[in-house]
C-alpha positions in Angstrom: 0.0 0.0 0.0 1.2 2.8 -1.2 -0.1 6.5 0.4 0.1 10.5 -0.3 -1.1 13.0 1.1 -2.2 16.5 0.2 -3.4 19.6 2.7 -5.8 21.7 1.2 -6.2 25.1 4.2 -9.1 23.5 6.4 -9.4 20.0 4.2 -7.0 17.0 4.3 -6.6 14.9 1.5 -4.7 11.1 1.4 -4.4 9.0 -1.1 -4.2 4.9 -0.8 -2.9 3.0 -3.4 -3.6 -0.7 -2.4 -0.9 -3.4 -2.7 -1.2 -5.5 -5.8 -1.5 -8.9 -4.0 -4.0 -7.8 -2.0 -6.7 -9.8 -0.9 -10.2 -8.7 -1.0 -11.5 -6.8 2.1 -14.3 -4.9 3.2 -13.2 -0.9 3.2 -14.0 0.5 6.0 -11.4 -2.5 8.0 -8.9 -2.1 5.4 -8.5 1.8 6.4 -9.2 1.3 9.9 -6.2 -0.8 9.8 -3.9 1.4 7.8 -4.9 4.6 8.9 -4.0 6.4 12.3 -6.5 8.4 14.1 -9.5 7.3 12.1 -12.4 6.0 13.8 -14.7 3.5 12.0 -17.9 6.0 12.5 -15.7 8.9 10.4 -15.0 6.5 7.7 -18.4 5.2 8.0 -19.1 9.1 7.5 -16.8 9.4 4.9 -18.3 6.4 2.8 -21.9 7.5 3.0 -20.9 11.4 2.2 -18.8 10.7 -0.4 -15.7 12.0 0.7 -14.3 8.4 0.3 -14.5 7.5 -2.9 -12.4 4.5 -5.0 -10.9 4.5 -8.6 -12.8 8.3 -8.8 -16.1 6.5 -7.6 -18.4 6.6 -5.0 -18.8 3.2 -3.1 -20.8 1.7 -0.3 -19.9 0.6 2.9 -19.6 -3.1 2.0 -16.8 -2.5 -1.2 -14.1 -5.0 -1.0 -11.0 -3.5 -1.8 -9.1 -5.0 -4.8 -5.0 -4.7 -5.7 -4.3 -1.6 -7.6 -7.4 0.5 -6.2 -7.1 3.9 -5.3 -8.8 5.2 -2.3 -8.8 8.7 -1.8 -10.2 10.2 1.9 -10.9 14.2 2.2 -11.4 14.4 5.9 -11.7 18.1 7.9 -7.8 18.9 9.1 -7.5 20.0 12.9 -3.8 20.6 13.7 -3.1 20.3 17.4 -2.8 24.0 18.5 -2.0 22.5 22.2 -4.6 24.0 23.7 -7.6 22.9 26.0 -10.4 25.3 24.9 -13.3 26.5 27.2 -16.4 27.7 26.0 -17.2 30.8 26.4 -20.3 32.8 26.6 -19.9 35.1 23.9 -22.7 36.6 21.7 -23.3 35.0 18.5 -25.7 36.7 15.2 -27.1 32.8 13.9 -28.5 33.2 10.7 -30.0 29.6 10.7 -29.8 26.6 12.8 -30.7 23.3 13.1 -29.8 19.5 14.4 -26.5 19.4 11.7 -25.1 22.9 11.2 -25.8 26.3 12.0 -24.8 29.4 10.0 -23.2 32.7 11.8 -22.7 36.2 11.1 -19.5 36.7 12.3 -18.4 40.4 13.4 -15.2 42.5 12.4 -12.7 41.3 15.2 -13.4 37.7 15.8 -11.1 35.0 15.5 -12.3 31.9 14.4 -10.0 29.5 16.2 -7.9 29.6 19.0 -4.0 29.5 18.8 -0.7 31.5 20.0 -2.1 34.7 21.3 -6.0 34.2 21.0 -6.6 31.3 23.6 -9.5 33.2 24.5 -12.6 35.6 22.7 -12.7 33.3 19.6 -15.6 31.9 17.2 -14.7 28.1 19.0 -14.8 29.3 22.3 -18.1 30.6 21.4 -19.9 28.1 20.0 -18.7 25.3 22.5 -21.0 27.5 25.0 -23.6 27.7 22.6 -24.1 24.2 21.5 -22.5 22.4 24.2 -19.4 20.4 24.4 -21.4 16.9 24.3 -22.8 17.5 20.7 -19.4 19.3 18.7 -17.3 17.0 16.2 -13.7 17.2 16.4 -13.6 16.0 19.9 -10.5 13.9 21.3 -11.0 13.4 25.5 -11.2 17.5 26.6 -9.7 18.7 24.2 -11.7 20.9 21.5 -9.3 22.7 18.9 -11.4 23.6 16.2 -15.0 22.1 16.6 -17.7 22.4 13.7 -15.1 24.7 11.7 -15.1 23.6 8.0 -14.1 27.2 6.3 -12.2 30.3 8.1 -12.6 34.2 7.3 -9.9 36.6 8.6 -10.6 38.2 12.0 -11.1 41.9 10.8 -13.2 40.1 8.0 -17.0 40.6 8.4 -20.2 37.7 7.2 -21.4 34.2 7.0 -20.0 31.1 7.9 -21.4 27.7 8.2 -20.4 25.0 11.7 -21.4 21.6 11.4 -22.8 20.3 14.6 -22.5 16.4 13.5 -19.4 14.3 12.2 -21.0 13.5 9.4 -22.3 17.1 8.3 -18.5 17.7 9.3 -17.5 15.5 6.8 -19.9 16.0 4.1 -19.3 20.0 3.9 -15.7 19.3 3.7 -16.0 17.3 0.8 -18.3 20.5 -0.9 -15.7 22.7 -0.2 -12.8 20.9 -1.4 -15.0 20.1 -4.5 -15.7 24.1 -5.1 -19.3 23.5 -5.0 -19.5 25.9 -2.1 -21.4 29.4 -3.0 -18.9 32.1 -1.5 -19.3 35.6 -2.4 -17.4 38.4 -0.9 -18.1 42.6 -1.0 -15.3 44.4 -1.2 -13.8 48.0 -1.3 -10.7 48.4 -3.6 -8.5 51.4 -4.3 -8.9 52.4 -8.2 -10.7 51.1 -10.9 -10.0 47.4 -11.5 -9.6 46.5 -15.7 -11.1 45.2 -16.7 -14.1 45.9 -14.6 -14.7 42.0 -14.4 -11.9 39.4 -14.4 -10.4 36.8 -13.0 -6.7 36.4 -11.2 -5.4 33.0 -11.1 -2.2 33.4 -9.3 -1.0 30.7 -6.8 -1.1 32.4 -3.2 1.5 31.4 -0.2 3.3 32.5 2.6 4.9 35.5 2.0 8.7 34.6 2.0 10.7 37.6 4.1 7.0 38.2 5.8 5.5 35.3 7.7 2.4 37.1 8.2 1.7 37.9 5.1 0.6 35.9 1.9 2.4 36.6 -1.7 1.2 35.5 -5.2 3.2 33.1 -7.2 2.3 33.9 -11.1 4.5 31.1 -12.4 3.1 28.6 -9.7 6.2 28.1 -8.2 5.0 28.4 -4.6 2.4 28.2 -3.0 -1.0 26.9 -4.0 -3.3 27.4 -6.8 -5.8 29.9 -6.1 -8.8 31.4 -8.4 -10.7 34.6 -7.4 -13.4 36.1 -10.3 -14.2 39.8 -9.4 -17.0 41.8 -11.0 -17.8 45.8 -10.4 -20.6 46.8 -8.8 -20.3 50.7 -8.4 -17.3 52.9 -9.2 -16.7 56.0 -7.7 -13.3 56.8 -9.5 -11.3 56.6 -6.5 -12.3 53.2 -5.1 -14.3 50.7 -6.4 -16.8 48.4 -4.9 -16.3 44.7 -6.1 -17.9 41.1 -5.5 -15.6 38.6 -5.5 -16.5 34.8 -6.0 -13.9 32.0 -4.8 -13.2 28.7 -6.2 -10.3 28.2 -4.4 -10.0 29.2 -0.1 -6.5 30.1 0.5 -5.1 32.1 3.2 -5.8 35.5 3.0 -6.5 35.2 -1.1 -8.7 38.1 -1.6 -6.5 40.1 0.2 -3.2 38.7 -1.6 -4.6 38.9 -5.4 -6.7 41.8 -5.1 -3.0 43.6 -3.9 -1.3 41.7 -6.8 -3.2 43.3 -9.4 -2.7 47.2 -8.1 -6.0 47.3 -6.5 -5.6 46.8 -2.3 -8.6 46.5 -0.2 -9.5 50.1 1.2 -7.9 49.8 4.4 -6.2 46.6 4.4 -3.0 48.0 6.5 -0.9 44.6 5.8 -1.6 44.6 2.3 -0.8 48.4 1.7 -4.4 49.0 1.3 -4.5 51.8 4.0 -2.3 54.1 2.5 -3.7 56.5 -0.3 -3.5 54.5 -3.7 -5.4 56.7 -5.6 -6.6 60.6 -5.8 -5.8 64.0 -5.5 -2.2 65.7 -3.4 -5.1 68.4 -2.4 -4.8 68.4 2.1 -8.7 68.3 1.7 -9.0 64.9 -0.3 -6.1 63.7 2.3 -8.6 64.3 5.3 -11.1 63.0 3.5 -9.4 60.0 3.4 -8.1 59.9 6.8 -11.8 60.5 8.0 -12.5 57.1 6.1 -9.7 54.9 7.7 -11.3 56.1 11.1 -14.5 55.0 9.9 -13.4 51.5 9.0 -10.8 50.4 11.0 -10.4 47.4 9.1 -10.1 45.9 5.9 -13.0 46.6 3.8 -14.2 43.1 3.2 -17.4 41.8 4.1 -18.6 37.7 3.4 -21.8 38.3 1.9 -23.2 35.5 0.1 -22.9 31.6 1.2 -24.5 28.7 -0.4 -24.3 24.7 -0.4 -26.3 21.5 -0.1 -27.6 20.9 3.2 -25.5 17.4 4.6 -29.1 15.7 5.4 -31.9 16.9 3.1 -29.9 17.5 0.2 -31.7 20.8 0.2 -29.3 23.7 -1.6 -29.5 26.7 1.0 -28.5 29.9 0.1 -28.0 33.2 2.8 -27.6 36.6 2.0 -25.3 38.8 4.7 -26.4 43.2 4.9 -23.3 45.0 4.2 -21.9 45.8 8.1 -22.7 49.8 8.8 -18.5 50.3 9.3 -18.1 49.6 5.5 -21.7 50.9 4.2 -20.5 54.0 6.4 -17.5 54.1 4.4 -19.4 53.9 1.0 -21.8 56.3 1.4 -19.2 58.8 2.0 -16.9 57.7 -1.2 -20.8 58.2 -2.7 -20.9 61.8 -1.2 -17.8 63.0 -2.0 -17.5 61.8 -5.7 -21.0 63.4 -6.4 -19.6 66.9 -4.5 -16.2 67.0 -6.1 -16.0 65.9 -9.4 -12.7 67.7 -10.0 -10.8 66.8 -6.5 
């Protein structure tokens, strides 16, 4: 047997290449002997979601393995952060609930998951209090690194996320978002006027080399991973422009990363230069125009709006719609006000 393994950001991938004098064997005890911490429930999940498939096919739970298959498990990735997480009771905007997910509005300031220097204050900590420690996948004895959490937006990043509350809606919305049948659309303010107005960048995004806190783009796909973001204008006002951008890939920080790549940096997006003036006029009035703006929005200007997928259980396709946050809509109207007032700044 033969395995590899790829990491997509929240999604593990492994590939199984059985032996060629293998004998036949029901799958779920072939990989519960060759696979470390995998439980025979989560590849029971796995099977019956579809997120283990053989030879590119969905099987049932009874498949005999035969020599020269390949098995290929996508299973949600929790890396041991090394922390015991408490829940916490924190506010939370649901959207939507029920007995296998929930969907959450999550504020500007927020961290999704604990880790080195947020032990505290984050999305996890909030949901263990809300749902309960006894009903949250991702559990091994007390500890509880990143329950429910299939997707991640950035902490200054505003909108809708979806938690499963089973293993097996755990599993199942993994396997939709490493197959890019996820519905994510993102609002976002950008310095100038993109060019075209709608596009596409497909530029492979990864840690920033000289700045580990930052990610770079990698035209010629030398690092990093591949990453697709389609952009389309939805109101110009000369200065800054108002974009929706659609993802078919979930990197780290990819907005952010091609959006800067292309000379157009989220309005505000002080590690991605965004909160310096890109665009306008060397008039003192424009410049205090623009400061008043920055303390307005204290963030980057990027806002999840739109999130669709197929419900884990009912097959249903849901769809939720996010209101622009006031900081941003704040911001907007002014951009609005201005443009209309100065034509000539």
């Amino acid at each position: 047997m033969t395995e590899m393994e790829e990491q997509d950001d929240l999604i593990k991938r492994l590939e199984v290449r059985v032996d060629p004098k293998q004998q036949p064997m029901r799958i779920d005890k072939f990989l519960l002997d060759r696979t470390e911490k995998i439980s025979r429930n989560k590849i029971q999940n796995g099977i019956n979601s579809g997120a283990i498939t053989v030879n590119g096919e969905q099987i049932k739970s009874n498949y005999k393995v035969r020599p020269h298959d390949l098995i290929v498990l996508l299973a949600p990735r929790h890396p041991d952060v090394g922390l015991h997480v408490q829940g916490e009771d924190i506010p939370l905007d649901v959207v939507y609930e029920d007995a296998d997910l929930m969907v959450i509005d999550k504020p500007a300031g927020m961290v999704v998951h604990p880790g080195i220097g947020n032990h505290s204050g984050t999305l996890v900590n909030a949901l263990i209090h809300h749902m309960g420690n006894d009903t949250l996948p991702i559990k091994e004895g007390n500890r509880m690194d990143r329950p429910g959490i299939v997707h991640r937006i950035d902490k200054d990043t505003t909108g809708l996320m979806v938690v499963a509350k089973t293993d097996y809606a755990m599993t199942h919305l993994a396997k939709q978002f490493y197959d890019h049948t996820v519905e994510r659309e993102y609002h976002a303010l950008v310095w100038g006027s993109p060019d075209p107005a709608d596009g596409t960048v497909d530029m492979h995004v990864g840690r920033h080399q000289r700045y580990r806190m930052m990610q770079d783009v990698y035209p010629d796909g030398d690092h990093g991973k591949h990453a697709i973001t389609h952009y389309r204008t939805l109101q110009s006002y000369y200065y800054v422009t108002l974009i929706a951008c659609n993802l078919e890939t979930g990197r780290t920080h990819q907005i952010r990363a091609h959006m800067k790549a292309i000379g157009h940096p989220l309005f505000q997006d002080e590690r991605y230069g965004g909160n310096q003036i890109r665009k306008g006029t060397v008039y003192s009035k424009y410049k205090q125009f623009v400061q008043n703006c920055f303390l307005l929005l204290s963030r980057q200007a990027l806002h999840a709006a739109v999130l669709g997928f197929e419900h884990p259980t009912t097959g249903e396709r849901l769809r939720f719609q996010s209101d622009m946050p006031a900081d941003m809509q704040a911001v907007i109207e002014k951009w609005e006000h201005y443009v209309r007032y100065n034509p000539s700044a």
